[in-house]
N, C-alpha and C positions, 0 to 999 in steps of 0.2 A: 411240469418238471423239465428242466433244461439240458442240454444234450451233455456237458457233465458232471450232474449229478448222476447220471445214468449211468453212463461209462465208469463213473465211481464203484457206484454200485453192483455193476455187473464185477469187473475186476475181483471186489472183494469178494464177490461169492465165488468165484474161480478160485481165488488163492486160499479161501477157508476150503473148498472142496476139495486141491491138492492137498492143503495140510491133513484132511483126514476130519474134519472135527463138522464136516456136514458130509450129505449124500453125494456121491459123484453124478450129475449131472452135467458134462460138456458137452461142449462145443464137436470136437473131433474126439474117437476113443482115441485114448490112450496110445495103445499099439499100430493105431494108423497114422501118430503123428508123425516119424521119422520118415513115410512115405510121399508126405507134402513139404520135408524140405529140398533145398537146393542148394548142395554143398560148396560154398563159394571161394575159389582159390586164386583170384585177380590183382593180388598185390603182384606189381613190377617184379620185386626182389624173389618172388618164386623161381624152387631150382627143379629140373625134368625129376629129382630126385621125392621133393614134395608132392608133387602134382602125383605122382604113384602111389605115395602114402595114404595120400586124399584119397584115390579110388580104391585102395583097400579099406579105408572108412566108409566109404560110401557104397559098398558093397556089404559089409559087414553088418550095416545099419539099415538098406536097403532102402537108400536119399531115391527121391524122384530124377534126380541128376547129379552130376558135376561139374561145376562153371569153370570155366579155364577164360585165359586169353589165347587166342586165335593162333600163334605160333604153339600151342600145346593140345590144340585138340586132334590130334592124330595122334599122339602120344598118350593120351587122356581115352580114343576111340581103342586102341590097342592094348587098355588094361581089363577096358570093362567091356570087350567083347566079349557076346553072348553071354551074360550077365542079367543082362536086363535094366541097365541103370544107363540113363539117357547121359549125353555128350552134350553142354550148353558152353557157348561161348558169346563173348559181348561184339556186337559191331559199331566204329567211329565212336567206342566209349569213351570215357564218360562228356567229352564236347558234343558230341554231334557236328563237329564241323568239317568233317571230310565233304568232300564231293558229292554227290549222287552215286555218279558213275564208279567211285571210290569204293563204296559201303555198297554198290551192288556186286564188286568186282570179288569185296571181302566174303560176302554173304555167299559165292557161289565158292570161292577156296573153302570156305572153312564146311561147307555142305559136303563137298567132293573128298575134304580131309576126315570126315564123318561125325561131323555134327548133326545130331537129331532137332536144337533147340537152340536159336539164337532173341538175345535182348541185342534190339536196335535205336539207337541212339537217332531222334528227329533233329530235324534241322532247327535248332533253336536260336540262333541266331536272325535267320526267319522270322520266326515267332514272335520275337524280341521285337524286332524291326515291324510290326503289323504285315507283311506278306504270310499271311495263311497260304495261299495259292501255292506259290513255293513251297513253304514246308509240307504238304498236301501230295504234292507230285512225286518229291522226295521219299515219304513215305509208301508210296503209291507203288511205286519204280520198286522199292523192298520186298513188299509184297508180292508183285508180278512174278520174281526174282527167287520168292519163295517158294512160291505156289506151286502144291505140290509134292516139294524136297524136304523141307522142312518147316516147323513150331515156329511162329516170330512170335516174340513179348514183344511189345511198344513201350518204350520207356518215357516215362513220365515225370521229370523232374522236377519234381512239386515246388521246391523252397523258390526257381526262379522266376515264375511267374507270377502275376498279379490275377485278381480273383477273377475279372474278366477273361483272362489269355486262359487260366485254366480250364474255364468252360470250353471255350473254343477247343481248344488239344485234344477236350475229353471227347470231345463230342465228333473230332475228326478221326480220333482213333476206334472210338464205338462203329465209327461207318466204313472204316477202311479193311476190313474182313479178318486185320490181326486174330489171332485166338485167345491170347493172352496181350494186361496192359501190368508192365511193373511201375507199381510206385518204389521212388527213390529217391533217396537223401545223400547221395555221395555226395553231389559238389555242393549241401547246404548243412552237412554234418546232422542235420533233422534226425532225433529217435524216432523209429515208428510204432506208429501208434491207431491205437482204433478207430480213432473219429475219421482219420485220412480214408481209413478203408471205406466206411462210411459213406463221407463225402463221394467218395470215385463210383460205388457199389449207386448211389441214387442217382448218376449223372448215365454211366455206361448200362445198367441194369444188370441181369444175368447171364446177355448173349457172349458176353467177354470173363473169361478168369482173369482172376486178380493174383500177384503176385507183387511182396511188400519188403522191403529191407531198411536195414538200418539201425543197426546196435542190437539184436534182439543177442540178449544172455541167458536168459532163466525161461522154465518151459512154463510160469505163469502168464507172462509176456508174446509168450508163442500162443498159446488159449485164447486170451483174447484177443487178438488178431485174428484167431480163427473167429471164435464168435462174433466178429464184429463183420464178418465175410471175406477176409481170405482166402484163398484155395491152394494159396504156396507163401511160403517164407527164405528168400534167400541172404544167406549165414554162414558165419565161420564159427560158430558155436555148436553146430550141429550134432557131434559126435556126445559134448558136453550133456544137453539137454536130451538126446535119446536117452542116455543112460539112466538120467532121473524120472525118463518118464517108464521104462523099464523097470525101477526101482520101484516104482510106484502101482504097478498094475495088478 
């Protein structure tokens, strides 16, 4: 049977088991799904006014975190202190083409601004160009920078690479000590979807979480993502889909 038929298949029994009309058998309960997402608030046009809102959603709903951009995460650390809901912010998003020295420089503000959790953008341009070594160092230099202070995601921007480069990327971030790798579709507009988890989950294995974004809307779409090995989903629907999965428990 080929890989999807399968992912067909699994899907439907997800969504017959939300509708009620088979046994609930998931992926993740119910009640623990709003704790694997990651409340995303990184449109430009965000005003300090929203970014507050978002942390009373995300405390409310009890998100793994909340994404800010970098000039908001002290704003964003000062809502949800002593709460218990982490401070994530992106670094040299979504290019990657800052400096090294740039994206180390951001990584240590936005740490000392108190962020618990940053997604860091590699050097893709790099990558592009066949210098792995570079992007390698770059990444390197992140982590060094980390270590220690804070969670780095390694962002993995699936849609620009070719199937060879993505080995490579996966397989330099499975050994670069990140904790977490995000897949992401921002600069290829890509829905996510399970087979991507899939693919990353058999190249990096289980020593890395995975963490996947990309239109997710309905918490059937969240399910399977899980089932397919995700460990987080970062969204702006978040608030939406707790509800119905609340709804549903």
């Amino acid at each position: 049977m080929d890989v999807e038929k399968i992912i067909a298949q699994v899907t439907q029994k997800v969504m017959a088991q939300l509708s009620g009309s088979e046994p609930m058998d998931l992926p993740v309960d119910l009640g623990e799904v709003a704790g694997r997402f990651e409340h995303s608030l990184l449109n430009p046009d965000l005003s300090m006014e929203r970014i507050v809102a978002g942390c009373m959603e995300a405390k409310k709903y009890r998100f793994a975190n909340i994404c800010v951009t970098p000039y908001l995460v002290s704003t964003a650390a000062n809502c949800l202190q002593n709460s218990g809901i982490k401070v994530c912010s992106a670094v040299a998003f979504p290019h990657g083409a800052a400096s090294t020295a740039a994206k180390v420089a951001e990584i240590r503000e936005c740490t000392e601004a108190g962020a618990d959790e940053l997604d860091v953008s590699l050097n893709l341009v790099a990558v592009k160009s066949g210098r792995m070594d570079d992007a390698r160092r770059d990444l390197d230099a992140m982590v060094q920078a980390a270590r220690g202070r804070v969670k780095l995601k390694a962002i993995y921007e699936q849609g620009l690479y070719t199937p060879e480069e993505k080995e490579k990327v996966l397989l330099m971030i499975k050994s670069s000590g990140v904790e977490f790798l995000k897949i992401s579709n921002f600069l290829s507009g890509k829905k996510a979807a399970p087979e991507d988890v899939r693919f990353v989950r058999g190249i990096v294995g289980r020593g890395v979480g995975i963490k996947i974004d990309g239109g997710v809307k309905t918490l059937e779409t969240a399910m399977s993502l899980f089932g397919a090995g995700a460990d987080r989903i970062g969204l702006t629907a978040g608030p939406a889909i707790a509800e119905e999965a609340l709804k549903r428990m």
